[in-house]
N, C-alpha and C positions, 0 to 999 in steps of 0.2 A: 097188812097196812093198818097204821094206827088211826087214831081218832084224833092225830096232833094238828092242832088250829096251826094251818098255814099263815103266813106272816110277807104282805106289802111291804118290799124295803122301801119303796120309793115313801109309801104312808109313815113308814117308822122315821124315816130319814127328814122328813119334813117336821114329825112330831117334833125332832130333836133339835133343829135348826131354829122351831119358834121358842126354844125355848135361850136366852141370852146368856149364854155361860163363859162368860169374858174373864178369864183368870182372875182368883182365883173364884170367882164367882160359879155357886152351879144353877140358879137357876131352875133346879129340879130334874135337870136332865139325867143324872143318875135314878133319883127314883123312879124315872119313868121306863127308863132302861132296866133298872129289878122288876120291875112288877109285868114285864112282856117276859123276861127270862124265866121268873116264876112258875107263869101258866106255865110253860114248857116245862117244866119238872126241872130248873136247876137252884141247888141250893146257894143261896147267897150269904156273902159275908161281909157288911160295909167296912170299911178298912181305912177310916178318916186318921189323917196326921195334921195337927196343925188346925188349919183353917179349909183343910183342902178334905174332898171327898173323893175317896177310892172306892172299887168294886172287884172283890172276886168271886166266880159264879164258878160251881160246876156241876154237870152231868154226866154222872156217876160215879163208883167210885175204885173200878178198877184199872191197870194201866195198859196201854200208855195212854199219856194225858196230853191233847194236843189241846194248845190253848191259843186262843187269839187275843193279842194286849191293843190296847186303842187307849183314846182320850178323847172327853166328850169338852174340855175345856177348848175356847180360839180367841184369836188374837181378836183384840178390837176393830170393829169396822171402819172405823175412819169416820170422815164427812159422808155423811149418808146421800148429801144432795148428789153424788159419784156415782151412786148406785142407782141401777133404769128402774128397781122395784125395792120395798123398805127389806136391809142387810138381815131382820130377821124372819120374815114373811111365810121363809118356802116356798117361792112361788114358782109356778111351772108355767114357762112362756116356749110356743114352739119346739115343744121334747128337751125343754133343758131345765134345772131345779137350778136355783138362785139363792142362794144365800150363805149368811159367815157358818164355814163347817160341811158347806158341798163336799167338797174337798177334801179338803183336814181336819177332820174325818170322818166327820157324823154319815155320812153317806157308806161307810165301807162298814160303820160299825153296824147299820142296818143290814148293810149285802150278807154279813156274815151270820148276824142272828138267823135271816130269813133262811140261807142257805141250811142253818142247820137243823131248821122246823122241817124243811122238807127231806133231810136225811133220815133224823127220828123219823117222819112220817111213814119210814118205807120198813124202818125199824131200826132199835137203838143198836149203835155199831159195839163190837167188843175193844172195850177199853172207854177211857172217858174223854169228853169236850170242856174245857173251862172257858173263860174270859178274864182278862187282869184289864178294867179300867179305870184310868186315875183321872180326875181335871188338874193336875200340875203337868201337863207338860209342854205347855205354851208360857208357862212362867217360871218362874228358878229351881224348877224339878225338885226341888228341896224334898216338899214333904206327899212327892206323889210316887211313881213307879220306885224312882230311889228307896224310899220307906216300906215299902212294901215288898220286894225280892227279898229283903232280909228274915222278914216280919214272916214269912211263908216259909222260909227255908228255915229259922227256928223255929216252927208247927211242923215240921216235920212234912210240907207240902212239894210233891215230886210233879215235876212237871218234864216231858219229856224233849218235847218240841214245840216252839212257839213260831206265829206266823203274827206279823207286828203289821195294821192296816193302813200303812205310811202311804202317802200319794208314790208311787215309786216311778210308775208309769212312766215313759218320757215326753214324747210325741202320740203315740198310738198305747191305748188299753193293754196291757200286757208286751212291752217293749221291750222293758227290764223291771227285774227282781235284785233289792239289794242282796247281799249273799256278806257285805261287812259295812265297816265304818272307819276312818281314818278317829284319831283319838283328837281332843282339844284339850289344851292348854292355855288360859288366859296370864297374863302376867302386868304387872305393873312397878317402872321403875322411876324412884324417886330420888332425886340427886337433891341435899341439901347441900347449900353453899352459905356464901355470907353476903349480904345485901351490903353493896356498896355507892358509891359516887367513878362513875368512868376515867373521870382525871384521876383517881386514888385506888389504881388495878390493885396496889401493895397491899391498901387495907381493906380489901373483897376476897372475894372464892368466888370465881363464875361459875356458877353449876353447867350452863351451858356449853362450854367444850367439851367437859368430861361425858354430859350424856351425848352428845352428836358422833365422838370417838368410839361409843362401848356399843351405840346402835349400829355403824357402820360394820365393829367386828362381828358383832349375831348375824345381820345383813350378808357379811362376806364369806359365811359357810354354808360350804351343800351340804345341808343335814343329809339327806341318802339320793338314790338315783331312781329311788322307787323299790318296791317291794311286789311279792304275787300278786296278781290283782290290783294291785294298786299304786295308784301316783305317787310321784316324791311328795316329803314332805315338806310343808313350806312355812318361814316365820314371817309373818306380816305386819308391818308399826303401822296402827290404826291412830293414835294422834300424841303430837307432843305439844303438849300447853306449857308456859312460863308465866304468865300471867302479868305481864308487864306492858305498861302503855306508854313508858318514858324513856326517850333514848340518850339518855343520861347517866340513867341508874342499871348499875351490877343488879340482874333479880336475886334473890335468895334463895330460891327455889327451881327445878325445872323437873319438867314429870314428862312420862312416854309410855304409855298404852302397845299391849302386843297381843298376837294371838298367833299360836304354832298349831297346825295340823299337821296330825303324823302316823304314819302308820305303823305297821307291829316292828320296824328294825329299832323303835323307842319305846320305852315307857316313859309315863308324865312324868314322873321322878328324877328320872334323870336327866326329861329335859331340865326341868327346876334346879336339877344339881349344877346342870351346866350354865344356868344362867346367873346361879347365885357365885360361884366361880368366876364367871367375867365380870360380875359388877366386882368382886375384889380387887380383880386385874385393876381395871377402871379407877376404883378410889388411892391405888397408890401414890401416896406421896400429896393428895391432895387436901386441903386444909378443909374437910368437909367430914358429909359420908354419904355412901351410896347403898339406896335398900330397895330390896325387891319384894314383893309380894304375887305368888303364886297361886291359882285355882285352878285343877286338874278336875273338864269337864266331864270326861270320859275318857278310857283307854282304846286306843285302836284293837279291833279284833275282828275276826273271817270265821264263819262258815264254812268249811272246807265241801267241794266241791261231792254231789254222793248220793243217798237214796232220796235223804229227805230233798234236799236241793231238787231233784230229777220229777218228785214229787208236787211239788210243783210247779216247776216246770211244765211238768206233765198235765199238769189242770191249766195250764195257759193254753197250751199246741191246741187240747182238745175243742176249746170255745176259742180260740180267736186265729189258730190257722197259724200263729206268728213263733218265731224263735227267740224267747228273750233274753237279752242279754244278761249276765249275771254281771253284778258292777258293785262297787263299794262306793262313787264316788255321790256329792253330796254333803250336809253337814251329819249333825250329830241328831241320834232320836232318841228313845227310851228303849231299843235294842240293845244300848250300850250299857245299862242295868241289866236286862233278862241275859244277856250272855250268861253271868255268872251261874245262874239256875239250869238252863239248857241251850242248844243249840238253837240259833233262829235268823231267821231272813226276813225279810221286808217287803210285802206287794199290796199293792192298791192303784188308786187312778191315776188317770194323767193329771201332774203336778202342777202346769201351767200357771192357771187363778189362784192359787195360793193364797192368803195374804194381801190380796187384790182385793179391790171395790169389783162389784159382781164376779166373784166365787160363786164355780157352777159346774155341774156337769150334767152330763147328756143323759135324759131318764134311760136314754137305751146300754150305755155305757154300765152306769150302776145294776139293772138286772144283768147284764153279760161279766160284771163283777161277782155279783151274785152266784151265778152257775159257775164261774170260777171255784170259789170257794165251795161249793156242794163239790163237784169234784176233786177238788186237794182235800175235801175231808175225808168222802171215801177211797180216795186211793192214798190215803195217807192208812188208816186201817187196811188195808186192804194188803199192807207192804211193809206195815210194823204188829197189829198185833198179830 
């Protein structure tokens, strides 16, 4: 047994929540996260892009390298007067911690540290532990885990498997582990026409028929019927604005916001190709033009069902008794980066307060997280090196 200072997640998990790290803001919560991973012998490397602060830690330095990615950045708390105690306080009222980051994630990034003070404690496993933590990823992912996969995989940094500390949970503490993610595609279609007078249809271009036509055709196809694991994918028109308040006047303009989730039967590409294809369709013969604008948030991708998956799995059955479900379904994380480096799934609490005015969870919950994670580490060694 070593001399390694054991580590309170709930203590850590509080440090982290008083501290207000509102996108892209950090607040210090990354420093405060190096200097506990420190004492524990891992070496750190800050890894800021932009405005934004990254972390990558590890211990030791041979393989394999099981890393856990998090982010200490969270969404804004809102009107605080919503919340029964102040959004950054920490505060523990009747066994439950309250505040912005219970959740997502500050709380799972403490289960995990601590979990792995008391693996070291017992002795350092063969092969090494990292950590990849960005504060981009509650805001345009731009310059956080995005930047960083690449930036390690040009150092020449091997990571073998990664376990990502997303709320996954559904209902009950280890219910379901994601195991993939459906891919995102944002898209935006701008129809210009010509501003006119309604009596004088001859000398206008209504942009408005041509885009209510081209959304109904994207609308009127089954992109797939689903995929392994996962649900079909679906295009959804999130808003069409024109901008007109006079029923008189031809607008000039009319615009329509999309968003496609999709699984592995597409790549973002080719939805893009297929949508820039229909606006063609769409502009024939019309005295205008029609343009699209495309942002591919992420590619659909699976974990294939296997040791590491079983792994833990396996550290769920043993603390909490339950079978969970392997699921893809859900938005997009920063899983949808580390795919390219290695293989990785998704487990953490139950997802419920999210985002919510009192984000919380059960102080018993988070150390039964905890022990989670001390077991997926050592039977993750225990089954790879």
């Amino acid at each position: 047994m070593s001399q390694t200072t054991l580590i309170d997640p709930i203590a850590l998990a509080q440090d982290l929540i008083r501290r207000p790290s509102v996108t892209p803001a950090d607040a210090g919560a990354m420093g405060a996260l190096r200097e506990v991973l420190e004492a524990l012998g891992f070496a750190c490397r800050p890894m800021p892009f932009g405005d934004i602060e990254n972390l990558y830690a590890r211990l030791g330095a041979a393989g394999p390298n099981l890393c856990f990615a998090g982010h200490t950045d969270v969404v804004p708390p809102g009107d605080a007067e919503s919340w029964s105690t102040p959004p950054f306080s920490g505060a523990i009222q009747d066994g439950v911690l309250t505040g912005r980051g219970a959740v997502d994630m500050k709380s799972a990034i403490a289960a995990f540290v601590a979990a792995v003070a008391r693996v070291v404690a017992k002795g350092r496993p063969t092969g090494s532990i990292s950590l990849l933590i960005t504060g981009d990823e509650e805001g345009l992912a731009e310059h956080g885990t995005r930047a960083v996969v690449p930036a390690l995989a040009a150092a020449g940094e091997r990571i073998d498997h990664c376990v990502v500390g997303e709320p996954t949970s559904s209902a009950l503490l280890g219910d379901m582990i994601k195991i993939g993610r459906r891919g995102s595609l944002g898209g935006i279609i701008t129809v210009d026409g010509v501003q006119g007078h309604v009596a004088y249809p001859d000398r206008a271009a209504n942009p408005i028929p041509v885009l209510v036509r081209l959304l109904a055709r994207l609308q009127a196809r089954a992109l797939d019927t689903g995929f392994e694991a996962f649900q079909p994918s679906n295009l959804e028109i999130t808003s069409v604005d024109v901008g007109n308040g006079a029923s008189n006047v031809i607008p000039g303009r009319a615009t329509a916001r999309l968003n496609i989730r999709f699984n592995p039967n597409h790549t973002g590409a080719a939805l893009a190709a297929w949508l820039m294809e229909e606006a063609g369709r769409a502009g024939e013969g019309f005295k205008g033009k029609v343009m699209v604008e495309t942002r591919i948030n992420g590619e659909a991708f699976l974990t294939p069902r296997g040791p590491f998956t079983e792994v833990v799995a396996a550290a769920v059955r043993a603390v909490t008794g339950r079978e969970p479900e392997l699921s893809t379904t859900g938005g997009t994380s920063d899983a949808r980066f580390i795919r390219d480096l290695c293989p990785v799934v998704e487990f953490g609490l139950v997802g419920t307060t999210m985002h919510k005015a009192n984000e919380r969870a059960p102080v018993a919950e988070i150390h039964a997280l905890s022990a989670i994670y001390e077991r997926l580490i050592e039977g993750y060694f225990a089954a790879f090196a």
